[in-house]
Backbone of each chain as ProteinMPNN parsed JSONL, in Angstrom:
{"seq_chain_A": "XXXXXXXXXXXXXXXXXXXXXXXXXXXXXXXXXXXXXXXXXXXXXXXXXXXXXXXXXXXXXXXXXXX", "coords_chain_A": {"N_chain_A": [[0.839, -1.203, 0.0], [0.304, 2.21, -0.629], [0.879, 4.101, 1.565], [2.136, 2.903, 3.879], [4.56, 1.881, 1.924], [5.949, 4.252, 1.046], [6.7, 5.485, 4.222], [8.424, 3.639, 4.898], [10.456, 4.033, 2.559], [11.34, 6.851, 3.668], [12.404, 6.509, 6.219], [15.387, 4.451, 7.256], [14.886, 2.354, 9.181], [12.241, 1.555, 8.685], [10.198, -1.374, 7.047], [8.055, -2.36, 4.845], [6.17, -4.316, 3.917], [4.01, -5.628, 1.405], [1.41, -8.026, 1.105], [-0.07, -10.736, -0.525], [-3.244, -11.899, 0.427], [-4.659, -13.681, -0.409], [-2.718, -15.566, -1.636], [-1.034, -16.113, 0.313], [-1.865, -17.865, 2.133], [-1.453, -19.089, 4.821], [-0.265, -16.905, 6.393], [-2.026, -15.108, 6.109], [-3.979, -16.078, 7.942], [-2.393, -16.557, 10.378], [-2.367, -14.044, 10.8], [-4.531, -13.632, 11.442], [-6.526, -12.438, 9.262], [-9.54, -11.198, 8.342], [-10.398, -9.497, 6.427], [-10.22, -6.508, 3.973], [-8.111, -3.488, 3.773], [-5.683, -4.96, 5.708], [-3.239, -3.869, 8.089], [-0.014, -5.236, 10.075], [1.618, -4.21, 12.373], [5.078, -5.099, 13.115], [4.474, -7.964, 14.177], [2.386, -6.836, 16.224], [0.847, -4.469, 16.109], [-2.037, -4.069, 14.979], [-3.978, -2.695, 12.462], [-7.172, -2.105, 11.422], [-8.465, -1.726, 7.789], [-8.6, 1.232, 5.643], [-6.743, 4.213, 6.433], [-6.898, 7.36, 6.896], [-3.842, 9.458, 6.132], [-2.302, 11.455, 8.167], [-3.356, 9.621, 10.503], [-2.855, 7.092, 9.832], [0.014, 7.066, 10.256], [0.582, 7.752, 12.844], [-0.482, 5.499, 14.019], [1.102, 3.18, 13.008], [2.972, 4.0, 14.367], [2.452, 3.639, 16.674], [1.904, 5.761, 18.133], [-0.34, 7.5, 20.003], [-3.03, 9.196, 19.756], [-3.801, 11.172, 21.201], [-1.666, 11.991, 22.398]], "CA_chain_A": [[0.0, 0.0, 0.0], [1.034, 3.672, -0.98], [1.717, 4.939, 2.972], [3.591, 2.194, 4.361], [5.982, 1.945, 1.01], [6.582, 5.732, 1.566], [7.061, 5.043, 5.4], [9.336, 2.741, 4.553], [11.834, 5.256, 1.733], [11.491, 7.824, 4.283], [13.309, 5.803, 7.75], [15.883, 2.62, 6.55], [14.723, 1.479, 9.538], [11.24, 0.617, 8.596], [9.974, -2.391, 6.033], [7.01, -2.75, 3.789], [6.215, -5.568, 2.776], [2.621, -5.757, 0.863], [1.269, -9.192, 0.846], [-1.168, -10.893, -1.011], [-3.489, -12.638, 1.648], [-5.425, -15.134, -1.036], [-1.908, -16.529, -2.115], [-0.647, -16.713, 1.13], [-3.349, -18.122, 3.183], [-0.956, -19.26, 6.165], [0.395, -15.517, 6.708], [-3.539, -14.457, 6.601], [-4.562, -17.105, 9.025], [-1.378, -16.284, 11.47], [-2.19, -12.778, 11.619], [-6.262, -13.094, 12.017], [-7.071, -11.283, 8.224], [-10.697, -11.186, 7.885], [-10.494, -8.026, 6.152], [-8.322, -5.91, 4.004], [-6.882, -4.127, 3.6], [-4.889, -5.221, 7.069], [-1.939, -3.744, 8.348], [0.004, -5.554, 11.378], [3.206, -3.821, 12.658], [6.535, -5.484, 14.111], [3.481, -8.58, 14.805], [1.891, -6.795, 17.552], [-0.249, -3.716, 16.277], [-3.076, -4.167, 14.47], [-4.779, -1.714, 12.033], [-8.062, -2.599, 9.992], [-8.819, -1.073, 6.859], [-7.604, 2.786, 4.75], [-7.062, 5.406, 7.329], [-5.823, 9.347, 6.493], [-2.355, 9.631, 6.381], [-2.045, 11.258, 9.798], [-4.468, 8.291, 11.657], [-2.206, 5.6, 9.985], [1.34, 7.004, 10.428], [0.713, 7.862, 14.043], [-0.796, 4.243, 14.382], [1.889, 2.189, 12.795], [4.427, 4.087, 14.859], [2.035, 3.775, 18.035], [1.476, 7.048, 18.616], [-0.96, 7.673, 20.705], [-3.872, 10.383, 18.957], [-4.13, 12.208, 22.139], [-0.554, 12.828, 23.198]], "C_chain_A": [[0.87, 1.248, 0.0], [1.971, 4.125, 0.527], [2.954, 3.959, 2.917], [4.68, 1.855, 3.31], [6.714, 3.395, 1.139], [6.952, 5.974, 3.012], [8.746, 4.594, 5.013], [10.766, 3.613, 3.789], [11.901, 6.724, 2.914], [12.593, 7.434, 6.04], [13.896, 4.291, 7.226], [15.416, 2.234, 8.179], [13.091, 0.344, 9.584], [11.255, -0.154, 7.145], [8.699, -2.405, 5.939], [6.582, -3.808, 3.257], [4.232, -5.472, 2.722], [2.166, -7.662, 0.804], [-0.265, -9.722, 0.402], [-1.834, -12.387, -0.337], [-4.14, -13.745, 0.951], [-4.303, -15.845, -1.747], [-1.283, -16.888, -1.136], [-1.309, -17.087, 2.352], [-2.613, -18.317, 4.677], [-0.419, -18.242, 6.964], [-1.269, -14.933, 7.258], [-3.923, -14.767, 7.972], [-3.612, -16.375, 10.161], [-1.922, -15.096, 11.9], [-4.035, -12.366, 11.266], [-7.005, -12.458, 10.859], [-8.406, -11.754, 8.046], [-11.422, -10.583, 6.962], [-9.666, -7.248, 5.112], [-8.707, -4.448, 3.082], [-6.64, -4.037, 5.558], [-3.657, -4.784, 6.961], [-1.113, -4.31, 9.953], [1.656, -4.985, 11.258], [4.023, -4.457, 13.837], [4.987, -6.863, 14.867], [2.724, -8.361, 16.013], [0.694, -5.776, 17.014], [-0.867, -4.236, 15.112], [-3.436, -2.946, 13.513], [-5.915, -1.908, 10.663], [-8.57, -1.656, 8.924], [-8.336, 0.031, 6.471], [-7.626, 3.688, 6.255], [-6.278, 6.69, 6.213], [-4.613, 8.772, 6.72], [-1.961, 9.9, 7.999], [-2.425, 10.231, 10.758], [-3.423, 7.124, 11.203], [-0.451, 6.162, 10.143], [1.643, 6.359, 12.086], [0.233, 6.38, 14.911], [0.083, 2.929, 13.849], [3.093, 2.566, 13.68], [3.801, 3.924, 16.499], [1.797, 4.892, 18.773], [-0.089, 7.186, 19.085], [-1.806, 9.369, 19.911], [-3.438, 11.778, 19.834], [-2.346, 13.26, 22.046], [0.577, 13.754, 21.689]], "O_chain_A": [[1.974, 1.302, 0.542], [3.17, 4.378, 0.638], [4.059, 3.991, 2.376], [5.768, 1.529, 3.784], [7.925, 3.532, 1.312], [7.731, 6.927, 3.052], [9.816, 5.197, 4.929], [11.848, 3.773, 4.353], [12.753, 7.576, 2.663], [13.302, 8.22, 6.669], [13.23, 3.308, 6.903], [16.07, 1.197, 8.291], [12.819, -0.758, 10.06], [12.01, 0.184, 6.233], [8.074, -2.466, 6.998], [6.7, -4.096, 2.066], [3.443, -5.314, 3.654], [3.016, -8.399, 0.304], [-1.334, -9.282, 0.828], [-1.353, -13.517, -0.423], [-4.245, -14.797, 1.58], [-4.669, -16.746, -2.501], [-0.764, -17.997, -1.265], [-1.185, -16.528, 3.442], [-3.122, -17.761, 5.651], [-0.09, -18.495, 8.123], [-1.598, -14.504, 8.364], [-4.134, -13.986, 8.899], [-4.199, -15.556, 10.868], [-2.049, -14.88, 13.105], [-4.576, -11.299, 10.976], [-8.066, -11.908, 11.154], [-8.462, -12.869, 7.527], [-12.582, -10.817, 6.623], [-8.446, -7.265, 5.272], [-9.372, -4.367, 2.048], [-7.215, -3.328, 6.383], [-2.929, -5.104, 6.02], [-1.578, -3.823, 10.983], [2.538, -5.22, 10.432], [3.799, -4.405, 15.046], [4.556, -6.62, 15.994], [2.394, -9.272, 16.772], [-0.442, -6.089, 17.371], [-0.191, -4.838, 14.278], [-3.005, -1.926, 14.049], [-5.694, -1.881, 9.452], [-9.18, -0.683, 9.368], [-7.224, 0.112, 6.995], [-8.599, 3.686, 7.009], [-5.506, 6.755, 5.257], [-4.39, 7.764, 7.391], [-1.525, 9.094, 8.82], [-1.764, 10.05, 11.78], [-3.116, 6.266, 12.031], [0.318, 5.202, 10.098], [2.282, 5.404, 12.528], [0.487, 6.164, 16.096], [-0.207, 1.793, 14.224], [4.053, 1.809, 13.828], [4.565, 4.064, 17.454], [1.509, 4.892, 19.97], [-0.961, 6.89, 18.268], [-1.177, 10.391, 19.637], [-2.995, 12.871, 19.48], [-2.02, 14.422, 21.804], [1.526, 14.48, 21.986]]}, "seq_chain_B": "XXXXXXXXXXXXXXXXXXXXXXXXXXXXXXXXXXXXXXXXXXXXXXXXXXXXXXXXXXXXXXXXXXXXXXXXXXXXXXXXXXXXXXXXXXXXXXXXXXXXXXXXXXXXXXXXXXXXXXXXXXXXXXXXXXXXXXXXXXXXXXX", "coords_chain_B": {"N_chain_B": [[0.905, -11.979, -26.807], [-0.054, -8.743, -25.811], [-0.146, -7.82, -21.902], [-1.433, -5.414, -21.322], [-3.284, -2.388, -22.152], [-2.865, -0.739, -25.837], [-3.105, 1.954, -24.664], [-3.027, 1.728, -22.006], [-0.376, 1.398, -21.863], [0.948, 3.27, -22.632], [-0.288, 5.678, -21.019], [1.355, 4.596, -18.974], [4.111, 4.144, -19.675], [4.149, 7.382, -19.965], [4.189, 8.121, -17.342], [6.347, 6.516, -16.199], [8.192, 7.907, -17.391], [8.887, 10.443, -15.725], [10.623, 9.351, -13.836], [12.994, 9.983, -11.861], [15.771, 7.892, -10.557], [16.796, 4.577, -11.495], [15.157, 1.863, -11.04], [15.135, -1.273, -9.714], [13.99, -4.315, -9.52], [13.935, -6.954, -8.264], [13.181, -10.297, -8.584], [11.836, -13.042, -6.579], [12.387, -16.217, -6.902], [10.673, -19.57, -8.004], [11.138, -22.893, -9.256], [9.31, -24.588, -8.423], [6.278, -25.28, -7.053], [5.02, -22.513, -6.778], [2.473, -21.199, -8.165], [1.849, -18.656, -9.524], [4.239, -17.274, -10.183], [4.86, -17.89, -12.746], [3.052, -15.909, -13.937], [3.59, -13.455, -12.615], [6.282, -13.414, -13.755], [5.62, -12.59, -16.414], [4.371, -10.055, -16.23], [6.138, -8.311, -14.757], [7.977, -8.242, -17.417], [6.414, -7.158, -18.779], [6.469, -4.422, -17.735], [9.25, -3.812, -17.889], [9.628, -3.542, -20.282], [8.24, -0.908, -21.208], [9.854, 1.071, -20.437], [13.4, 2.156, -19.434], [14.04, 2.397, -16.96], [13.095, 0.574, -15.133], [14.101, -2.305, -14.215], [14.71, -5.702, -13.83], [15.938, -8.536, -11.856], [15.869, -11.237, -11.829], [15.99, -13.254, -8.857], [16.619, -16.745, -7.822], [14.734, -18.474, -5.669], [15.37, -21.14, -4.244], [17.835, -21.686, -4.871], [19.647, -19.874, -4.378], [19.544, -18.804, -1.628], [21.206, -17.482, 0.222], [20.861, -14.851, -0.339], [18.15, -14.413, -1.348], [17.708, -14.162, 2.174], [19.322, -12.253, 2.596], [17.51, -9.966, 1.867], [15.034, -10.878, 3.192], [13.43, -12.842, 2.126], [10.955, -15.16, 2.362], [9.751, -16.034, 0.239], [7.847, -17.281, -2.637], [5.948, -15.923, -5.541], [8.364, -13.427, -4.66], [8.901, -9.906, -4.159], [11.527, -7.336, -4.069], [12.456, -4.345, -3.99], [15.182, -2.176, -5.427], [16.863, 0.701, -5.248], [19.428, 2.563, -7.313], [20.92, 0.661, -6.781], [20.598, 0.019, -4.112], [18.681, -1.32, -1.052], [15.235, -0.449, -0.56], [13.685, -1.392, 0.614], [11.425, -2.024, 0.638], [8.966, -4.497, -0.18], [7.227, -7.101, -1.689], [5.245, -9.286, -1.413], [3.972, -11.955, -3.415], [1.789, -12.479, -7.064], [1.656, -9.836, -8.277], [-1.162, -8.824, -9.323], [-3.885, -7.594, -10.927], [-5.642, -5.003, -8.676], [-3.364, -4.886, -7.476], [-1.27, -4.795, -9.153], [-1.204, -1.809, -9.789], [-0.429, -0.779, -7.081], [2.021, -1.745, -7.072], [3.187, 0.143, -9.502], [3.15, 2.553, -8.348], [4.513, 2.246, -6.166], [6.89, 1.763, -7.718], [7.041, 4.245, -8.909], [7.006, 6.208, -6.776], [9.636, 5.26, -5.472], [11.381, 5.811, -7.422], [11.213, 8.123, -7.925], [9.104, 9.895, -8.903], [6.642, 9.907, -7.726], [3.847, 12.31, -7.439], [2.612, 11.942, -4.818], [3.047, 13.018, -1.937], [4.747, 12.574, 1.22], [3.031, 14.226, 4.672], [4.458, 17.018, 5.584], [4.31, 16.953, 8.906], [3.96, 13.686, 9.044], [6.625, 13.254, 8.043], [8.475, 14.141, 9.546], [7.356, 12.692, 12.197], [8.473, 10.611, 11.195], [10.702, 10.704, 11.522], [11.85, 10.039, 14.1], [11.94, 7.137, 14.407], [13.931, 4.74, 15.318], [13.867, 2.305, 16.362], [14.056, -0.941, 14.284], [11.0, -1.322, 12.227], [8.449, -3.196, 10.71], [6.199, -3.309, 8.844], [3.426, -4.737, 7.848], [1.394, -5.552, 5.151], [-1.422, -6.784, 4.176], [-3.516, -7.443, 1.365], [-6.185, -8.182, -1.323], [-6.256, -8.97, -4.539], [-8.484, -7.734, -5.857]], "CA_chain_B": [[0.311, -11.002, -26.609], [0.427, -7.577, -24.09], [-1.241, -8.311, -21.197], [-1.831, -4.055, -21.224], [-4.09, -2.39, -23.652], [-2.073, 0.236, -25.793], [-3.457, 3.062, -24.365], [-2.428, 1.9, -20.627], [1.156, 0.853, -22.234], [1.016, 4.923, -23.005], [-0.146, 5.922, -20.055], [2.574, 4.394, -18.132], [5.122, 5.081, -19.92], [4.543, 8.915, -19.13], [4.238, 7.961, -16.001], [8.041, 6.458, -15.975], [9.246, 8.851, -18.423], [9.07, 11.518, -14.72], [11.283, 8.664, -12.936], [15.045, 10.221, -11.702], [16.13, 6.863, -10.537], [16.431, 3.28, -12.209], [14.709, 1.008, -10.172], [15.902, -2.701, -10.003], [12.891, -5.402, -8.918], [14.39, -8.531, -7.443], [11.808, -11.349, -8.337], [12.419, -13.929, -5.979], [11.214, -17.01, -7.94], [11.147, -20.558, -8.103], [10.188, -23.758, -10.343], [8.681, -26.038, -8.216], [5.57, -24.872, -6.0], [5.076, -21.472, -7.603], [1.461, -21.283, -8.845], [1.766, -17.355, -9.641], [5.666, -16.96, -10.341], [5.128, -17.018, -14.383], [1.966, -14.895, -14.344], [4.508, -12.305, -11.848], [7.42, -12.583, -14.954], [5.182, -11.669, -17.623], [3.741, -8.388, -15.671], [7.388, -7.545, -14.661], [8.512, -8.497, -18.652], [5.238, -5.891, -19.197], [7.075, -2.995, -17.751], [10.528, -3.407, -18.727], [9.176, -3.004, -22.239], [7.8, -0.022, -21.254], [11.305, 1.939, -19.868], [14.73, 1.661, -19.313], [14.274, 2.878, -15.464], [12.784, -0.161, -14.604], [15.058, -3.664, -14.606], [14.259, -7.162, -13.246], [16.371, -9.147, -11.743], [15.629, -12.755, -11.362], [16.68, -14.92, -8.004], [16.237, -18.475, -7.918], [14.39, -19.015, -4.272], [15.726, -22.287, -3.652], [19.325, -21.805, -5.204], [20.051, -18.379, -3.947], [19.099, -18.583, -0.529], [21.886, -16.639, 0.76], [20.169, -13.339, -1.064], [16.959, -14.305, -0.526], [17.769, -14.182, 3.508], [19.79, -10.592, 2.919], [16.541, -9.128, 1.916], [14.431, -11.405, 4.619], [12.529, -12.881, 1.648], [11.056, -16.855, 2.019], [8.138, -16.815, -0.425], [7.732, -16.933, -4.329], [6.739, -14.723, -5.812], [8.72, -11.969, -3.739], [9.927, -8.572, -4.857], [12.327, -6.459, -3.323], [12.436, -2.645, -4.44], [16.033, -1.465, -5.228], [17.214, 1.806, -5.851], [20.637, 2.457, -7.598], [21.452, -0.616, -5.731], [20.323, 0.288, -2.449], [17.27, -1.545, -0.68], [14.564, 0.413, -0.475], [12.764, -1.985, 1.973], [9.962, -2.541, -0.087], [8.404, -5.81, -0.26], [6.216, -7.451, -1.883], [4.718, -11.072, -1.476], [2.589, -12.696, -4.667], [1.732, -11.463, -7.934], [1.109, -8.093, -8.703], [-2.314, -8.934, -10.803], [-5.27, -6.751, -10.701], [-5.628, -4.258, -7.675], [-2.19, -4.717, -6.67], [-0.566, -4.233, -10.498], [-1.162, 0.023, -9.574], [0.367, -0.462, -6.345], [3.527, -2.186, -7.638], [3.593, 1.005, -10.353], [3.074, 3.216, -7.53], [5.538, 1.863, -5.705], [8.218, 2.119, -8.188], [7.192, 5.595, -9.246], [7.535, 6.635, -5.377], [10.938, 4.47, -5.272], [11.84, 6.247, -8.594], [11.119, 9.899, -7.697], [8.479, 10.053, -9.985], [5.843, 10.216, -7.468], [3.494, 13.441, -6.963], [2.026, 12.041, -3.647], [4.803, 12.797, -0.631], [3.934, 12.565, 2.793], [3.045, 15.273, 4.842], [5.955, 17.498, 6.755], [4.009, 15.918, 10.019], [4.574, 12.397, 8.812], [7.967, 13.296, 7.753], [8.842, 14.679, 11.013], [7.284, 11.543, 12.882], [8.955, 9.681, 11.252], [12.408, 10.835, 11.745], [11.888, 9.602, 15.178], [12.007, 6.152, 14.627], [15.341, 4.69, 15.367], [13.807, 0.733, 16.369], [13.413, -1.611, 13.13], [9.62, -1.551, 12.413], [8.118, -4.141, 10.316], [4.473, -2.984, 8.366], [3.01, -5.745, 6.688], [-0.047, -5.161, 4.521], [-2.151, -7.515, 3.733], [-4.424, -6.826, 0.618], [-6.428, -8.526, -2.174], [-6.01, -8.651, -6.061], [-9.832, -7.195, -6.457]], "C_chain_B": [[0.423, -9.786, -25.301], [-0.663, -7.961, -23.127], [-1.817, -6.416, -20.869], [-2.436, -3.838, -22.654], [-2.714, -1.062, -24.185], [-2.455, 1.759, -24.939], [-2.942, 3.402, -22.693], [-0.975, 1.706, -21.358], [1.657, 2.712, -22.337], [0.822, 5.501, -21.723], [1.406, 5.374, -18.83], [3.479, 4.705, -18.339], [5.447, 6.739, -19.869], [4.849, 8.854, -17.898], [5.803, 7.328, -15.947], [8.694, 7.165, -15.841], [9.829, 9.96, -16.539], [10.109, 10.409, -13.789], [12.679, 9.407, -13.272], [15.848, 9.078, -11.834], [16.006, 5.663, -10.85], [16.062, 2.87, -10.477], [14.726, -0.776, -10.701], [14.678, -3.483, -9.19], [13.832, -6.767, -8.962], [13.303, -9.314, -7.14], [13.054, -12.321, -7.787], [11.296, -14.825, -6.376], [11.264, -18.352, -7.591], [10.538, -21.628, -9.06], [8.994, -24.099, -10.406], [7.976, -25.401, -7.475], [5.083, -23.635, -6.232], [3.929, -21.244, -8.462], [1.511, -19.716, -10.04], [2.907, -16.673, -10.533], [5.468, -17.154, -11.925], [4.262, -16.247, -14.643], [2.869, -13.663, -14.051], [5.894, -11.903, -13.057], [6.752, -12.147, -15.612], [4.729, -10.338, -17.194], [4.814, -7.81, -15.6], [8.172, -7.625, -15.984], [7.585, -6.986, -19.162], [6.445, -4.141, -18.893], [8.66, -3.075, -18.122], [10.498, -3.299, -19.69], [9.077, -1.735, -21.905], [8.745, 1.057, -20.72], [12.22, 1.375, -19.289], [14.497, 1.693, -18.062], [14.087, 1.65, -14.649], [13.838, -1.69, -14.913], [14.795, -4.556, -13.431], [15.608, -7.747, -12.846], [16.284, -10.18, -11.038], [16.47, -13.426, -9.918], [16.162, -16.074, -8.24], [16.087, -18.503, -6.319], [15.468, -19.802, -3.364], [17.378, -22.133, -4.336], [20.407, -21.007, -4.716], [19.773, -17.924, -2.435], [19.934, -17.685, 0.587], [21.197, -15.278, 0.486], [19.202, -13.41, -0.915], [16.504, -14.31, 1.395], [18.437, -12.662, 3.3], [18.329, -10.095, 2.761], [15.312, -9.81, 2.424], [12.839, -11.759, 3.654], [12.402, -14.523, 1.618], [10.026, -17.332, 1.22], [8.431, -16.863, -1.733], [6.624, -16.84, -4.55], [6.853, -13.732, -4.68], [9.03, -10.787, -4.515], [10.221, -7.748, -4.05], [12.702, -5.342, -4.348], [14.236, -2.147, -4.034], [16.284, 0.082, -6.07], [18.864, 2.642, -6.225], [21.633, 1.291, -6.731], [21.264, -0.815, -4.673], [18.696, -0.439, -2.243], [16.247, -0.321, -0.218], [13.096, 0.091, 0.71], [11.38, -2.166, 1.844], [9.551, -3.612, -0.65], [7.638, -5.81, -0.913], [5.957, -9.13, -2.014], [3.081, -11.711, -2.367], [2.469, -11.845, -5.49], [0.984, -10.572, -7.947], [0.181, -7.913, -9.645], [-3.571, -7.582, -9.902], [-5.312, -5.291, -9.587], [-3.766, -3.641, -7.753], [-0.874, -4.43, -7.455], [-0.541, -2.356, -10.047], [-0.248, 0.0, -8.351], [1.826, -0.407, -6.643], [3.774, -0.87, -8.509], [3.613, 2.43, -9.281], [3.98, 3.347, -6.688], [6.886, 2.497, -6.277], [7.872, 3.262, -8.633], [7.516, 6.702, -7.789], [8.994, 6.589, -5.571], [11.78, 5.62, -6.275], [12.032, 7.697, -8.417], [10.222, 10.473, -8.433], [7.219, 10.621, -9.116], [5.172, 11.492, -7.129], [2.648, 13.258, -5.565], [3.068, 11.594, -2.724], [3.882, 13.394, 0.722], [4.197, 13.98, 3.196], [4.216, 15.47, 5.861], [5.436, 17.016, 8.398], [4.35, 14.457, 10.249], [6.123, 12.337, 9.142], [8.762, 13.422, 9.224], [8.981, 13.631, 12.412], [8.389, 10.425, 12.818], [10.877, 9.274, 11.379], [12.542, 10.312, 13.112], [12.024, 8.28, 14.624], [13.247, 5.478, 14.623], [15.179, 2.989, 15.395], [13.271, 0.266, 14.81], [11.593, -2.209, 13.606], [9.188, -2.175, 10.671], [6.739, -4.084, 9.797], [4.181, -3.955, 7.479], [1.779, -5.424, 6.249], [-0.831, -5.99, 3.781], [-3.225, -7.387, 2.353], [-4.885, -7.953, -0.488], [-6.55, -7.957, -3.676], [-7.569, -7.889, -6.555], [-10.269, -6.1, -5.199]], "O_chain_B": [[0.869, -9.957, -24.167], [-1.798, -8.329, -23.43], [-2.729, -6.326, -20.048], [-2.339, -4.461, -23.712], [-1.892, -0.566, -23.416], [-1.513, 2.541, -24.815], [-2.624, 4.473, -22.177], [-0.414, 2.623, -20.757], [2.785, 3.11, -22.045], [1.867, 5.894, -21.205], [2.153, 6.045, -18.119], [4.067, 5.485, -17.589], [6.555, 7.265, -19.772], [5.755, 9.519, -17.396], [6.509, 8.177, -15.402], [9.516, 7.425, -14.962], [11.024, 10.106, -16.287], [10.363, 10.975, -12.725], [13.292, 9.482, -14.336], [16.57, 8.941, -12.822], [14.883, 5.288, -10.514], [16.416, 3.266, -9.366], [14.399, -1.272, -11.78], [14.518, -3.068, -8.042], [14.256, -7.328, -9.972], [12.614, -9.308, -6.12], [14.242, -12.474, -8.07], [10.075, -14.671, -6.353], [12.053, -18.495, -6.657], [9.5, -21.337, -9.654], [8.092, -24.124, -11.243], [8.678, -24.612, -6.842], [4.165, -23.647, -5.412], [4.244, -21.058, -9.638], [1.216, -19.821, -11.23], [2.7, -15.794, -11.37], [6.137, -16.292, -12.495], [4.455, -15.649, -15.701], [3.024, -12.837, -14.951], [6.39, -10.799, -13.278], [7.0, -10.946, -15.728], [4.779, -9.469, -18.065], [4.888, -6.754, -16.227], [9.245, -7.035, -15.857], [8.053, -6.017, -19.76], [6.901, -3.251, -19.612], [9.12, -2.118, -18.745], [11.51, -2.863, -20.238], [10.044, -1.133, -22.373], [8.162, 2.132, -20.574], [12.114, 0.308, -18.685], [14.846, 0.574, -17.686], [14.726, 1.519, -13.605], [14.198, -1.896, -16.072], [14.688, -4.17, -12.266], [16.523, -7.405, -13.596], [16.534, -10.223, -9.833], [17.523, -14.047, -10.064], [15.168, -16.23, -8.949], [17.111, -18.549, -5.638], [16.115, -19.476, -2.368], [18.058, -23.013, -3.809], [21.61, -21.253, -4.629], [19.797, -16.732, -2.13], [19.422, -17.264, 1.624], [21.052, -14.619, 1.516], [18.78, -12.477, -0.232], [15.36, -14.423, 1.836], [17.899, -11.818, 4.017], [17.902, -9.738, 3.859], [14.309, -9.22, 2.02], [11.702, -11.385, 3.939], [13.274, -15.225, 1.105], [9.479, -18.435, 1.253], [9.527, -16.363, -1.989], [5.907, -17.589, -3.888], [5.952, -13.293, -3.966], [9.467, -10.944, -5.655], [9.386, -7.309, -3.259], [13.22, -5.589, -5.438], [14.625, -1.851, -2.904], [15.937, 0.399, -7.207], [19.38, 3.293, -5.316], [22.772, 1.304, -6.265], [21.71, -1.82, -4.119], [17.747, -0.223, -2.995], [16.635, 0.634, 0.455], [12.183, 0.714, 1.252], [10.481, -2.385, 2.656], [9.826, -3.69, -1.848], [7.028, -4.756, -1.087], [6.564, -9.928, -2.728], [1.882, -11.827, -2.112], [2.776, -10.672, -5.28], [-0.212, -10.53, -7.66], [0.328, -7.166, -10.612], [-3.812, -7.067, -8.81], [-4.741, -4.37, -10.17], [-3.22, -2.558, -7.968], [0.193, -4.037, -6.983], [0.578, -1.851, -10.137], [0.75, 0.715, -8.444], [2.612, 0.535, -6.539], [4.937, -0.557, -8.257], [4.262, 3.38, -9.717], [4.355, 4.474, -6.364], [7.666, 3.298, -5.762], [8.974, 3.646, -9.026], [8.143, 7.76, -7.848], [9.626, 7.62, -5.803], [12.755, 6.218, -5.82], [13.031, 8.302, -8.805], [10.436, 11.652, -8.713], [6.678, 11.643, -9.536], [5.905, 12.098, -6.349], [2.034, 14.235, -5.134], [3.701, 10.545, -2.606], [2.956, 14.151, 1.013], [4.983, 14.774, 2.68], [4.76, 14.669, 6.623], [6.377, 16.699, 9.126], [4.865, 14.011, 11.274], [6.717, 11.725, 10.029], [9.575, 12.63, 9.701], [9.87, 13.549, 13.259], [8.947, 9.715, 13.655], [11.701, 8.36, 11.352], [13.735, 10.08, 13.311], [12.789, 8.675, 13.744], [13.802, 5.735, 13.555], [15.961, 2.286, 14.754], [12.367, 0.844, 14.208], [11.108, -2.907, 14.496], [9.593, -1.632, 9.643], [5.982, -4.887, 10.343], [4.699, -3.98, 6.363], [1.013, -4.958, 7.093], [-0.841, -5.787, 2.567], [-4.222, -6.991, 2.956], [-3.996, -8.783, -0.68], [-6.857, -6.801, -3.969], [-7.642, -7.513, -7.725], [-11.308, -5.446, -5.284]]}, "name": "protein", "num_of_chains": 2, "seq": "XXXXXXXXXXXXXXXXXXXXXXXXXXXXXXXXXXXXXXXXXXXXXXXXXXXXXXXXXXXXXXXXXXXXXXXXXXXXXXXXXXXXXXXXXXXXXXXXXXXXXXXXXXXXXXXXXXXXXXXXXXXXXXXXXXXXXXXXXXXXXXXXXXXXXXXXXXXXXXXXXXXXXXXXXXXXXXXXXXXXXXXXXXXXXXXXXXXXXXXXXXXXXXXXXX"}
C-alpha cells in the first residue's frame, strides 16, 4: 500500500512488505485477516482497513492520537 | 500477446518517463511450487518493455538462498524494491495482478522519484523519530 511503502523510503529502519493474503493463506490465518486491507506492525499492532495519512502514520508508529 | 491495452502501455510510460532513478525489482522465484511466479514474470517483462528505469532481476528461491535471507525474503513470488542498488525496503509477497498491479507502479514511481504524492511534513517529522526496526506488513487482495 502507498503509505507504508513511503514510510518505509522515508526511515531505513522501517519495512514494507505488501502481501497478497489469497496466495498466502498461512500468513492471513497467522495474523487473524478477515479483512483488508490489514496492516500488522513489528506482529503486535493491528490496524483494519484505509485510514488518512495522519491516523495511519501515528498508528503504525504507536502514537498515541491524544498525546 | 500484451497483457496491457495500448493506451495503458502509453499511459505508463509517461508515467516512468518523470522517474530520476532506475529502479531494479528482485523477483524472488522458483520452479517447483510457484502457482503465480510465471503470471509475476510476464507483468514484470510488461514494464521493462515499457522503460529503461525499470530492470528485473531474477533470483532463484531455492538456489540463492543466501540473497533471498539478505533481503528477509522466504516466499515466491517476492519482490524487493532497489534503488541504484540500495534496498529500499519494499516488499512485496505474490503477484502483482489486478488491484495490486497500480500499487507495484506506484511503488516504483515513489521508489523512482516520480511520485506526486509525498507525505506530509508531520509524517515526515514523525517519522524521523524512529530509530527501532519496524516491520508494516499489509495484507491486501487482487480485487
Amino acid at each position: 500500500m502507498g503509505l507504508a511503502n513511503r514510510m518505509a523510503l522515508e526511515n531505513p529502519n522501517i519495512t514494507a512488505v505488501t502481501v497478497q493474503a489469497t496466495e498466502f493463506y498461512d500468513l492471513a490465518r497467522k495474523y487473524r485477516v478477515t479483512g483488508v486491507p490489514k496492516t500488522v506492525v513489528n506482529e503486535s499492532i493491528e490496524i483494519l482497513g484505509a485510514l488518512p495519512e495522519p491516523m495511519y502514520v501515528r498508528a503504525v508508529l504507536g502514537i498515541d492520537e491524544e498525546s | 500477446m500484451s497483457l496491457l491495452s495500448a493506451s495503458d502501455q502509453q499511459t505508463l510510460r509517461e508515467m516512468f518517463a518523470d522517474m530520476k532513478q532506475t529502479v531494479t525489482i528482485l523477483f524472488f522465484t522458483q520452479t517447483i511450487g510457484c502457482e503465480t511466479c510465471d503470471d509475476t514474470k510476464r507483468i514484470l517483462g510488461e514494464l521493462t518493455g515499457l522503460t529503461d528505469r525499470i530492470v528485473v532481476d531474477e533470483v532463484n528461491l531455492v538456489l540463492e538462498k543466501e540473497r533471498a535471507a539478505e533481503y528477509g525474503i522466504d516466499r515466491a513470488p517476492g519482490l524487493a524494491l532497489l534503488v541504484d542498488g540500495k534496498d529500499t525496503r519494499i516488499r512485496m509477497l505474490g503477484a502483482p495482478a489486478g488491484y495490486d498491479f497500480m500499487s507495484l507502479v506506484d511503488a516504483i514511481l515513489a521508489a523512482g522519484g516520480a511520485s506526486d504524492m509525498a507525505l506530509s511534513e508531520e509524517s515526515v517529522g514523525l517519522l524521523a523519530t524512529v530509530t527501532e526496526p519496524r516491520r508494516i506488513e499489509v495484507f491486501v487482495t487482487p480485487t
